[in-house]
C-alpha positions in Angstrom: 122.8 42.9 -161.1 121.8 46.1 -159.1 118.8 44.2 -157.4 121.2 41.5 -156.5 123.6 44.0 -155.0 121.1 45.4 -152.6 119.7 42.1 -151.5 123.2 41.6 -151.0 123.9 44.6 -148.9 120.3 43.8 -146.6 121.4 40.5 -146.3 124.9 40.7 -144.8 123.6 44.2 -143.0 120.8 42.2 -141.0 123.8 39.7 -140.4 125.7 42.0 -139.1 123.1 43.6 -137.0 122.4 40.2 -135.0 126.1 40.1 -133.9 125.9 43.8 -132.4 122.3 43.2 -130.9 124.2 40.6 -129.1 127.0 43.1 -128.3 124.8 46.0 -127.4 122.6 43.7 -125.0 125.2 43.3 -122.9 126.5 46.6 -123.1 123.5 47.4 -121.8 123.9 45.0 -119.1 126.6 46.2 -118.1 125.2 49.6 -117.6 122.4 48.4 -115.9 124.3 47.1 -113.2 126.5 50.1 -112.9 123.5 52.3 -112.6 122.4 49.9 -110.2 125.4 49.9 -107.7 126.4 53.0 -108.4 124.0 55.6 -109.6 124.3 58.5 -110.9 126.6 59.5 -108.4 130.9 60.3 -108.5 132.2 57.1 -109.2 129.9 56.6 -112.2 131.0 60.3 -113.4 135.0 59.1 -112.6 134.1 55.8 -114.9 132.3 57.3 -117.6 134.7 60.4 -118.4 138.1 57.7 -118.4 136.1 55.4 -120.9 135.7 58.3 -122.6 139.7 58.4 -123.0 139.9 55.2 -124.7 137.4 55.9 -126.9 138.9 58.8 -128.2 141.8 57.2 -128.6 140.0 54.3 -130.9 138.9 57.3 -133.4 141.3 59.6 -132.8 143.9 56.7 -133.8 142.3 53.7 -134.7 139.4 54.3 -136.8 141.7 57.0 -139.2 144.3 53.9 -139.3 141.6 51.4 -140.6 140.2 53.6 -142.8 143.4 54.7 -144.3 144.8 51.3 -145.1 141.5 49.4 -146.1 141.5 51.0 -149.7 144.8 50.1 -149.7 145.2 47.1 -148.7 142.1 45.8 -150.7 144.4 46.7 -153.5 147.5 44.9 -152.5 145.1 42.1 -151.5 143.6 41.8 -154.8 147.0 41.6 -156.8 148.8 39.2 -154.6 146.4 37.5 -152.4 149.2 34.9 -150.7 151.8 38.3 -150.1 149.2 40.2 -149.1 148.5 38.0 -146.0 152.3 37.2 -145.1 154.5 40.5 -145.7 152.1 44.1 -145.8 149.6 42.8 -143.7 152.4 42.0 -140.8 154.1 45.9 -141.4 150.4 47.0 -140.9 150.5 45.3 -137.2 154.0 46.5 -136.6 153.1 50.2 -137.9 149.8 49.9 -135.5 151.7 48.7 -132.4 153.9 51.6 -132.7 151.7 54.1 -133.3 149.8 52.8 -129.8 153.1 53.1 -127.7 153.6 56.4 -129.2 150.1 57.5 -127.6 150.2 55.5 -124.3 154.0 57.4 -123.6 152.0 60.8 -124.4 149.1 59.4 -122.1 151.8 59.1 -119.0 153.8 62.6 -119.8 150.3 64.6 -119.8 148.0 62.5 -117.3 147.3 65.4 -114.6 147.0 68.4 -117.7 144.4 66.0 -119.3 142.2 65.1 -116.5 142.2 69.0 -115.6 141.0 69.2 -119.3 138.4 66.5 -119.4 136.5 66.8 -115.6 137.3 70.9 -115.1 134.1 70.4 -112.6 135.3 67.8 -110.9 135.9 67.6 -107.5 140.0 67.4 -106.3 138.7 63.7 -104.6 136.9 62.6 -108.3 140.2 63.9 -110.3 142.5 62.0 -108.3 139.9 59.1 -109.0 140.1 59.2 -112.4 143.9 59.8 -112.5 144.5 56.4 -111.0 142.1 54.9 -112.9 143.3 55.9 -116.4 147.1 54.7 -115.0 145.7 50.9 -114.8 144.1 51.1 -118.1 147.3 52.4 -120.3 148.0 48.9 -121.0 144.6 48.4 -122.7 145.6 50.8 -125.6 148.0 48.6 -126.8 145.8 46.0 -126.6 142.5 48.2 -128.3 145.1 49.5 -131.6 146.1 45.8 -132.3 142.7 43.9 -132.1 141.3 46.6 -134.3 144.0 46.1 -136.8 143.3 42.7 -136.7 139.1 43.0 -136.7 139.8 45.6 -139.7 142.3 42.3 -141.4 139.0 40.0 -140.5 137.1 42.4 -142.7 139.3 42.4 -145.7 138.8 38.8 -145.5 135.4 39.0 -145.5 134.4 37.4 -141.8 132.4 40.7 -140.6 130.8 38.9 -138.1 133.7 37.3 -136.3 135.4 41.2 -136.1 132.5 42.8 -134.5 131.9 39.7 -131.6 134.6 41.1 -129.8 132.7 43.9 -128.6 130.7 41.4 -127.2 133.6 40.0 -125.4 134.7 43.3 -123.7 131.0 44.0 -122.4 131.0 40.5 -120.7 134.5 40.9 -119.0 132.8 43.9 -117.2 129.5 41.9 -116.4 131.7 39.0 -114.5 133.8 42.2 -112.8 130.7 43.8 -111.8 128.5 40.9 -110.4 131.6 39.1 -109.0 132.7 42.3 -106.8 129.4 44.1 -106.7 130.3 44.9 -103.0 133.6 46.1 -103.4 133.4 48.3 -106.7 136.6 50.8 -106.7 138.1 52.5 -109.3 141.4 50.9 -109.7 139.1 47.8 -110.2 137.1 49.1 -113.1 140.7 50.1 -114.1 142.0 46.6 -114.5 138.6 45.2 -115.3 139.4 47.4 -118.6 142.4 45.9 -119.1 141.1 42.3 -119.0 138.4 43.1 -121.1 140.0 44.8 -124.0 143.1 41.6 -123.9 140.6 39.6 -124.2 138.9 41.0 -127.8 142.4 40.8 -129.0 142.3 37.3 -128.0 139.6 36.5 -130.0 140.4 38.4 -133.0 144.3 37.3 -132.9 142.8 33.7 -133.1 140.1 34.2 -135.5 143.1 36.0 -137.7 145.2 33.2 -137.6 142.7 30.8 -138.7 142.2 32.9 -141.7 145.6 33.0 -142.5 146.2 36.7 -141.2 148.9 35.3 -138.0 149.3 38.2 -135.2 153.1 39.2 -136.1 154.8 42.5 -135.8 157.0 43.1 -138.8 159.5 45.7 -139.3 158.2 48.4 -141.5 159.8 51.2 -143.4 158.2 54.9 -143.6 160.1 54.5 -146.9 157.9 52.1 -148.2 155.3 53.9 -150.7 151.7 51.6 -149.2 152.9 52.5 -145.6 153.6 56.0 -146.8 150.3 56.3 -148.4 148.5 55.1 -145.2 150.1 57.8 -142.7 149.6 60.4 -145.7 145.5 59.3 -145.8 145.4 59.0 -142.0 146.1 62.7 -141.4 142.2 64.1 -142.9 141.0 61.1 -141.4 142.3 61.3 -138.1 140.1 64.7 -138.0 137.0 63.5 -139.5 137.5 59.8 -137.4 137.4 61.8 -133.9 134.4 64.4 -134.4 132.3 61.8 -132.8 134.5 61.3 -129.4 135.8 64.9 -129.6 132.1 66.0 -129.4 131.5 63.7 -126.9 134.1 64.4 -124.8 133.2 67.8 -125.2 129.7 67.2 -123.8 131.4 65.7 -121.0 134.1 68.6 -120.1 130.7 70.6 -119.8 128.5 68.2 -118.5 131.2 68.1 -115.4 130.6 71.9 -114.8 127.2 70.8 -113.7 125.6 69.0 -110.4 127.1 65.5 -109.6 125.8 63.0 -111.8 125.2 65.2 -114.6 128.3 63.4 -116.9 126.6 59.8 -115.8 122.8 61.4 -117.2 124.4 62.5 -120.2 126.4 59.5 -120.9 123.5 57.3 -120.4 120.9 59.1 -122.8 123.5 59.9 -125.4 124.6 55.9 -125.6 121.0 54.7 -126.1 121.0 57.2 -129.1 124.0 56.3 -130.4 123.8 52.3 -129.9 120.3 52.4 -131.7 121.3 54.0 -135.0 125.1 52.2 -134.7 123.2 49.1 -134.4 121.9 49.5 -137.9 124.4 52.5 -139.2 127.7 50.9 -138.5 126.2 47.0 -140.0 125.5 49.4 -143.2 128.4 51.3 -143.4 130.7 48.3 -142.6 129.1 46.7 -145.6 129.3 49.8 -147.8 132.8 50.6 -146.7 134.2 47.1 -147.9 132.2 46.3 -151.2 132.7 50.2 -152.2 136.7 50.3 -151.7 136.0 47.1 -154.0 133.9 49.0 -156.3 136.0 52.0 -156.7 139.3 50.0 -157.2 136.8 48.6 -160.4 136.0 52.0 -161.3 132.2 50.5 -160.9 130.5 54.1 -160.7 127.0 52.5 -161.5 127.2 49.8 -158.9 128.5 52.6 -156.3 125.4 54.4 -156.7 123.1 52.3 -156.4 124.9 50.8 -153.6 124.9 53.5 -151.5 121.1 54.6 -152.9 120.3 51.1 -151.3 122.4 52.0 -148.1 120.3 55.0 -147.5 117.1 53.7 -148.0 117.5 51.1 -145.6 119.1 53.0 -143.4 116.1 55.9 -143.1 113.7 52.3 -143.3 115.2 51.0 -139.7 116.8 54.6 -138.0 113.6 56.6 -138.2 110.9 54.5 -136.2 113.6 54.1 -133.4 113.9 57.7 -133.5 109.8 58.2 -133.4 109.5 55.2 -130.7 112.3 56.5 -128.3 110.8 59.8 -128.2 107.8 58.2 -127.0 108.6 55.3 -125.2 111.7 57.4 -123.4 110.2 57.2 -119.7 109.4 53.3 -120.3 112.9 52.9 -122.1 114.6 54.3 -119.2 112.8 52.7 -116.3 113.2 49.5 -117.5 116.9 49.7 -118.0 118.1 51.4 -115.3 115.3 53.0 -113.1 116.3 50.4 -109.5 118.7 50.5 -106.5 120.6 53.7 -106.3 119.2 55.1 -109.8 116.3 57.7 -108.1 113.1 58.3 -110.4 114.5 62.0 -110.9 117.4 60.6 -112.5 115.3 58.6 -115.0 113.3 61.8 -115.8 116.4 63.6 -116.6 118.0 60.7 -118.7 114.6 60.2 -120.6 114.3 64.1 -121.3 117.9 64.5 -122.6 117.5 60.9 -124.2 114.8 62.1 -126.5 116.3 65.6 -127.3 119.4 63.3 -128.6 116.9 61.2 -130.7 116.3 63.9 -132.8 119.5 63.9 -134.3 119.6 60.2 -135.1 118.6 60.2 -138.6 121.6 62.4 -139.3 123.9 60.6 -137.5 122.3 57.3 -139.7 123.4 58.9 -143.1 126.7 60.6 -142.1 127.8 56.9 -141.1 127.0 55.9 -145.0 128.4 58.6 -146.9 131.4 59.2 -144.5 132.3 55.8 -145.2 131.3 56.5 -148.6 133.9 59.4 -149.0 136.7 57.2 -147.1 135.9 53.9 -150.0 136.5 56.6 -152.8 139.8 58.4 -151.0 137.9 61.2 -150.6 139.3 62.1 -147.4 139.6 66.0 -147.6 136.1 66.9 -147.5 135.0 64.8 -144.4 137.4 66.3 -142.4 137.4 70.2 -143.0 133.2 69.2 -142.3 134.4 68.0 -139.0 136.6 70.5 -138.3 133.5 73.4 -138.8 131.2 71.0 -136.8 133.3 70.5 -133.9 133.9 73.9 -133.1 130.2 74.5 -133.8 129.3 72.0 -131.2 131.2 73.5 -128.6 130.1 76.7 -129.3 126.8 75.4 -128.2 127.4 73.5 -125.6 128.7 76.3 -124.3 125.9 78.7 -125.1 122.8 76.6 -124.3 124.4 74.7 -120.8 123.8 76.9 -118.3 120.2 77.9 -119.4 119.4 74.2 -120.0 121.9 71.6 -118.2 122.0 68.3 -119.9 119.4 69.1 -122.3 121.5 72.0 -124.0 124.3 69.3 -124.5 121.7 67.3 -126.4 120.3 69.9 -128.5 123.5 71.4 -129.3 124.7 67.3 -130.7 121.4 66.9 -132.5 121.3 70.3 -134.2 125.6 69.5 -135.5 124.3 66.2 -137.2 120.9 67.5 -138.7 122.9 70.8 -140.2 125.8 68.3 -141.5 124.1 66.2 -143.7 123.2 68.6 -146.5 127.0 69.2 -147.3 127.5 65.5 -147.2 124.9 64.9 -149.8 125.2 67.9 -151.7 129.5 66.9 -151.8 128.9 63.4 -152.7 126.1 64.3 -155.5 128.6 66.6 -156.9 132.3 64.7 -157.2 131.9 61.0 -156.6 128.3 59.6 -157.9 125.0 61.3 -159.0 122.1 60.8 -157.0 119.7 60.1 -159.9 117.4 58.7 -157.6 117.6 61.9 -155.3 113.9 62.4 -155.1 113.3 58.4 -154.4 115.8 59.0 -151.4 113.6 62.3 -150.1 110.3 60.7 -151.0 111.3 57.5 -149.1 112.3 59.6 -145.9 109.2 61.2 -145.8 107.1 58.4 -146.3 108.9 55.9 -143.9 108.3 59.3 -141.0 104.7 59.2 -141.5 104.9 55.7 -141.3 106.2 55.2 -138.4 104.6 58.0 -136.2 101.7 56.4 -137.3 102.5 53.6 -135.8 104.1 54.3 -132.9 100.6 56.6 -131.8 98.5 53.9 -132.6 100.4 51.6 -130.4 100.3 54.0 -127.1 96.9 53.1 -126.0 98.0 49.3 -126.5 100.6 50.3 -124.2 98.8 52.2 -121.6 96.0 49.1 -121.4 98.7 46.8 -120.6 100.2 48.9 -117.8 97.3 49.2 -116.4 96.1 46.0 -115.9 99.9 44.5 -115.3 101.5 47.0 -113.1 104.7 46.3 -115.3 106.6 48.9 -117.0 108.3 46.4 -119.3 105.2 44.4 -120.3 103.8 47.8 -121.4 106.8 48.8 -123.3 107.3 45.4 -125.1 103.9 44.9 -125.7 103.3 48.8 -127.2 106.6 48.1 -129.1 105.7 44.9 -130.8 102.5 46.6 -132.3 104.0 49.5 -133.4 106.8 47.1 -135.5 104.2 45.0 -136.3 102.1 48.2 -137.8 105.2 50.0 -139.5 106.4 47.3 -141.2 102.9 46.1 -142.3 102.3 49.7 -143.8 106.1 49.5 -145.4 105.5 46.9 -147.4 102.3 47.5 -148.6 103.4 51.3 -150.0 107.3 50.8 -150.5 107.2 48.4 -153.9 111.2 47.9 -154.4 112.0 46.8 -150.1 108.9 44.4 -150.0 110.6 42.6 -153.7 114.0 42.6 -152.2 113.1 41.2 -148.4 110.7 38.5 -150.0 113.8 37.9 -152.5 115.7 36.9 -149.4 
């Protein structure tokens, strides 16, 4: 039963990780052509800091929301299947579409005190930029708190993959925007580009809902009613713990705005490769965790929740830690490759690949927060993650602010990696202690250690592979694909021959 499990969770996790590879790529896209057109220059800083806005919103708001009613509605789901889909599940999107108009009215009463807030550095000219341009995208926060209602309905019934495509979808509206006016890029533009983008995930999600029997309709709901009660009462220590990813982010960028121009669009750039590697495999795991363990724990299954997220961890350290060894040193290929043309300079890409890599240190920590934050969230333990968040964020800012002006971008960086690597002893030490027993602690440590030496072994043998094919090809991508193949090929050649139980459960499958 356990070995099925975690075949189970590899199987739907690699499944998972296809769809956002897809999404990612042209994410990337997308950013490739901006740093194309633009640079690193104001506009890119003006774009960068009002995406940031959104995105706090979706975890300040969003992500608390569909981690507070998930449990919950797995419950309700369970008991009365046919009710579940009609009647709670249509008060969830009325109780989401409120709570969006509730933020976009705050958004319009506080616009000028919050772009002081964000962009301090900014120029008058880049603040009145990024005013107008966070006025055309209010209307997308509407849209962003209903499609992610309706992906987190999609999860409850099971079609992972359709939820997470919509990403995909907002990445591509801004690839037409930007090839289509490449000329003519201006900040209202980008503004309603947003917009589009974000109308059309919801879109998709409203009509793969429907199809699945979830319709998009806003029912009346009741703050009397004891489920919609208990959602609002689990959102508030989620809505802290659900931000300390944006908030520290946006923190980065209120500092990174007190430095030269382009300094937000460097940072931005090398924290998202970090962040879209390990979410890549973090957030397929944790999505995966996050539904079968609200199942587990409304079972009372405390065996089959360990060694779930035992197996969660494992694999998680398996895929997170060569990408953290190989962007440390691949990070002047990465960078050239991906945005190192037109108005990107080759100082920028040295600045992007050094702060990239001082980011990558921290990506193992991010990697196992993801699992046994989500972990916590399953079991409605909501307390702990968010008093952790609380210490971290003001730790993080404390930081940021000591190591900027010393060290620019690369402060900002240290100060993000050093927050996750000091977090995740509490998370393990919390989750050992009141929800499951690690009895295979020492297989968890002994597996991390092994699968580093693995992979720096790998990686190193693979650099003169890579330097022989720049060489003789001039290319900077044929040398970065070709080092990168061998170094997979290598790591996972030496993984299966020394890690027993993942070669018996990939061959399973």
């Amino acid at each position: 039963m356990q070995n099925n499990r975690s075949a189970s969770l590899i199987k739907s996790s690699l499944s998972i990780t296809a769809v956002l590879l897809v999404c990612k790529t042209l994410s990337f896209v997308r950013d490739m052509l901006l740093a194309n057109y633009l640079g690193a220059s104001e506009l890119s800083d003006v774009f960068l800091a009002s995406s940031g806005v959104l995105f706090l919103f979706t975890s300040f708001i969003l992500s608390p929301f569909s981690v507070a009613y998930l449990p919950i509605a797995t419950e309700h789901y369970l008991r009365d299947p046919e009710q579940g889909r009609s009647s709670f599940l249509g008060k969830i999107y009325g109780a989401a579409f409120s709570l969006g108009m509730i933020f976009l009215l705050v958004m319009l009463l506080f616009l000028r005190p919050l772009v002081e807030l964000m962009v301090p550095g900014f120029s008058p000219e880049a603040k009145e930029q990024l005013a107008n341009m966070l006025l055309f995208q209010l209307p997308a926060v509407l849209f962003v708190m209903l499609s992610g209602v309706v992906g987190g309905n999609l999860r409850l019934l099971g079609r992972l993959n359709l939820a997470e495509s919509s990403n995909g979808v907002i990445a591509l509206v801004y690839v037409l925007y930007l090839l289509l006016f490449r000329h003519h890029i201006t900040a209202a533009g980008l503004g309603l580009s947003t917009v589009a983008a974000y109308g059309a995930s919801l879109l998709l999600c409203a009509a793969a809902a429907a199809r699945g029997g979830i319709p998009l309709r806003l029912r009346r709901f009741s703050r009397k009613d004891p489920e919609i009660r208990a959602i609002f009462l689990a959102m508030l220590p989620s809505m802290l713990a659900g931000c300390v990813k944006q908030v520290n982010a946006l923190v980065d960028r209120v500092v990174a705005s007190l430095l030269d121009s382009g300094s937000v669009t460097i940072q931005s750039y090398a924290s998202k490769m970090t962040v879209t590697e390990v979410g890549l495999i973090s957030t397929a795991v944790s999505m995966v965790i996050f539904a079968q363990a609200s199942r587990l724990s409304a079972e009372h299954d405390t065996g089959g929740l360990e060694e779930l997220v035992s197996s969660g961890l494992k694999f998680v350290s398996f895929l997170v830690i060569p990408c953290c060894v190989g962007t440390i040193l691949y990070r002047y290929e990465i960078i050239s490759v991906l945005f190192g043309r037109g108005a990107f300079t080759q100082e920028n890409v040295r600045l992007t690949a050094n702060t990239m890599m001082i980011y990558a240190v921290g990506m193992l920590g991010a990697g196992i927060e993801d699992v046994l934050s989500r972990t916590m969230h399953a079991t409605k333990h909501r307390k702990f993650p968010a008093m952790l968040g609380a210490v971290s964020m003001l730790l993080n800012a404390v930081l940021n602010l000591l190591l900027y002006r010393p060290f620019g971008v690369y402060g900002l960086a240290a100060a993000s990696s050093a927050v996750l690597l000091l977090k995740i002893p509490f998370y393990a030490a919390y989750t050992h202690r009141r929800i499951i027993p690690f009895t295979d602690g020492r297989g968890i440590v002994k597996n991390i250690l092994l699968t580093t030496a693995l992979a720096f072994a790998a990686c190193f043998l693979s650099l003169p592979v890579k330097s022989l094919v720049l060489s003789h090809t001039g290319s900077t991508f044929a040398g970065l694909l070709s080092g990168a193949a061998v170094a997979a090929v290598l790591y996972l050649s030496a993984a299966l021959l020394t890690q027993k139980d993942l070669r018996a459960k990939l061959l399973r499958r």
